[in-house]
N, C-alpha and C positions, 0 to 999 in steps of 0.2 A: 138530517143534520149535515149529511155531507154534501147535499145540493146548496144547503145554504152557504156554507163555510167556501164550495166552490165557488158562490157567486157573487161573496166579499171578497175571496181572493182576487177574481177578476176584475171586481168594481176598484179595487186598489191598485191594480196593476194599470184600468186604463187613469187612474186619478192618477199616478208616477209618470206615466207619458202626456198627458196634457200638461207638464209643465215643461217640454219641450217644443221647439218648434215640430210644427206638422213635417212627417216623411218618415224615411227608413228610421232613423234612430229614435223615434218618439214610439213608431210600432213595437221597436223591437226591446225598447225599455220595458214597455206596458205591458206584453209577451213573457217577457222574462222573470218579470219579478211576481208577476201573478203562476208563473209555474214554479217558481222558488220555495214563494210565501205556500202554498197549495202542500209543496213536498214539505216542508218544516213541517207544516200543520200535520200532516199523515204521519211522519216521523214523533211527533211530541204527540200524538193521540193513540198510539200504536198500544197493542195487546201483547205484544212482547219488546224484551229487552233490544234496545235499540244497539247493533253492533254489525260491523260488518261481516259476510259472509263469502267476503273473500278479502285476501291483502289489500293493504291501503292504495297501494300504487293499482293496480286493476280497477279498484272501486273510481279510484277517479279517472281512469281511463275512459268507464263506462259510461260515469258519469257525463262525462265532455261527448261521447258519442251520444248520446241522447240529447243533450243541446245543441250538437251538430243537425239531427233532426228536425228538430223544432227552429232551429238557423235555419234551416234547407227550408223550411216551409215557409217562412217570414220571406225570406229571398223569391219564394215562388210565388209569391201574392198577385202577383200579375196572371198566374196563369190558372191556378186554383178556382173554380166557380163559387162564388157566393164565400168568400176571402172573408170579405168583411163582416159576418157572423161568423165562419167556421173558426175564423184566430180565438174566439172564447172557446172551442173546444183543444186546444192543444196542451190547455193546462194538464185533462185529462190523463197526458202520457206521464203521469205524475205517480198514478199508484201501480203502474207496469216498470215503474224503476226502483219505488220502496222495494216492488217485492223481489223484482232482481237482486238489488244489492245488500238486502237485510234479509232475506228470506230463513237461510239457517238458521239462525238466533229464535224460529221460534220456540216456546216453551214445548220443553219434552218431559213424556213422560216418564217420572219415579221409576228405577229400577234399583233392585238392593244390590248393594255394591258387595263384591265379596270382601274386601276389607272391614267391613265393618259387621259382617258374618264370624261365628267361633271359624277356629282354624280348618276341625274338621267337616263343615257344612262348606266352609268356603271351597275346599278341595272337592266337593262332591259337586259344587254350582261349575267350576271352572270345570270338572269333566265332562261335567252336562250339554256344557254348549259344544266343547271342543266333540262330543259326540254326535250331537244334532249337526254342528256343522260339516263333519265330515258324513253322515247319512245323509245331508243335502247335498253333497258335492256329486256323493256316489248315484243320488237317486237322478239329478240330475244328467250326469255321465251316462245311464243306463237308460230314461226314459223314450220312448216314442215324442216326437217332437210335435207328431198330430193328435197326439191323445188328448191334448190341453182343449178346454174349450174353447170356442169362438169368441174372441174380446176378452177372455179372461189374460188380465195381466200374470207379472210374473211374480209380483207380493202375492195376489190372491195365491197362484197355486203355492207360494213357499207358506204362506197362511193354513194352508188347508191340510197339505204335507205335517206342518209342529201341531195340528191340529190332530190328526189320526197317531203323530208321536205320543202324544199326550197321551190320548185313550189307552193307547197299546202301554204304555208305560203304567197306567192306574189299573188297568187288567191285570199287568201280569201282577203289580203289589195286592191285588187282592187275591189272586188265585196265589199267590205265595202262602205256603201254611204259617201260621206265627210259632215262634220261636221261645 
C-alpha cells in the first residue's frame, strides 16, 4: 500500500509541475509537493499519536533542513547520474523525517501509576524503584566494563540486571516464613 500511495504521491507532484513552464521551478514544484503530499499521507496514516517530539521551533528547523536536502539535490540535477529517475526517489526522505520528528509520541506501554495505587502500595512501588534505581547506579559504578557481552547493549544488560532483581526479590518472599 505504501508503494502505491508513493506512486500517487509522485504522479501528483509531477501533474503540479507540468503546469509550469519546463526548468528549475516546474522540477522543483513537482519535487516538493510529492514529498509533502507523501509526509501528510505518513503523518495521517500513522500508528501513533501524531505530536511533536521535540519543541516546535526545532521541529521546524529540522524540518527546513530536510528540504534544504532535497533543495540541494534538485540544484544538483546537473551532476547527479540518472537525475531524471532518481528525483522519484527523494520523496523517500519522507518516512526518515516522520520518524525524526514524531518518533517520541509512540504508544507506550501501561504502567500503574502510583496515584491511583492505595497510599500504602503506593509508598512501597515508589521504594521499589527508587531501590532498583540506586542497585543500578551501584551495580553499574562497581561492574567490569568487559564483563558485558559482545553487542549486548546497555537496555539488554539493565534488562537482565531487573531481571535476576526480580528472581532474588520472589526468592527471598518465598523463603520468608509466613507470618
Amino acid at each position: 500500500m505504501i508503494v502505491a500511495v508513493y506512486v500517487i504521491c509522485a504522479a501528483l507532484g509531477y501533474l503540479a509541475g507540468s503546469f509550469l513552464p519546463p526548468g528549475m521551478w516546474a522540477l522543483s514544484v513537482s519535487v516538493l509537493v510529492s514529498y509533502h503530499l507523501f509526509l501528510v499521507w505518513l503523518l495521517l496514516t500513522a500508528d501513533h499519536e501524531v505530536g511533536f517530539s521535540m519543541p516546535v521551533f526545532s521541529s521546524i528547523l529540522t524540518h527546513l533542513a530536510c528540504l534544504a536536502v532535497v533543495v540541494v539535490m534538485i540544484l544538483g540535477r546537473h551532476v547527479i547520474p540518472f537525475y531524471s529517475i532518481l528525483r522519484y526517489c527523494i520523496p523517500g526522505m519522507a518516512p526518515f523525517e516522520r520518524d525524526w520528528l514524531f518518533k517520541a509520541n509512540k504508544k507506550k506501554k501501561d504502567e500503574p501509576q502510583p496515584s491511583v495505587l492505595d497510599p500504602a502500595t503506593a509508598a512501597v512501588y515508589a521504594a521499589t524503584i527508587g531501590d532498583d534505581y540506586e542497585a543500578w547506579n551501584q551495580h553499574l559504578a562497581s561492574r567490569n566494563p568487559l564483563s558485558r557481552k559482545p553487542g549486548a547493549s546497555i537496555k539488554e544488560e539493565h534488562d537482565a540486571f531487573m531481571a535476576a532483581r526480580v528472581k532474588a526479590r520472589a526468592g527471598a518472599a518465598a523463603a520468608k516464613p509466613p507470618a
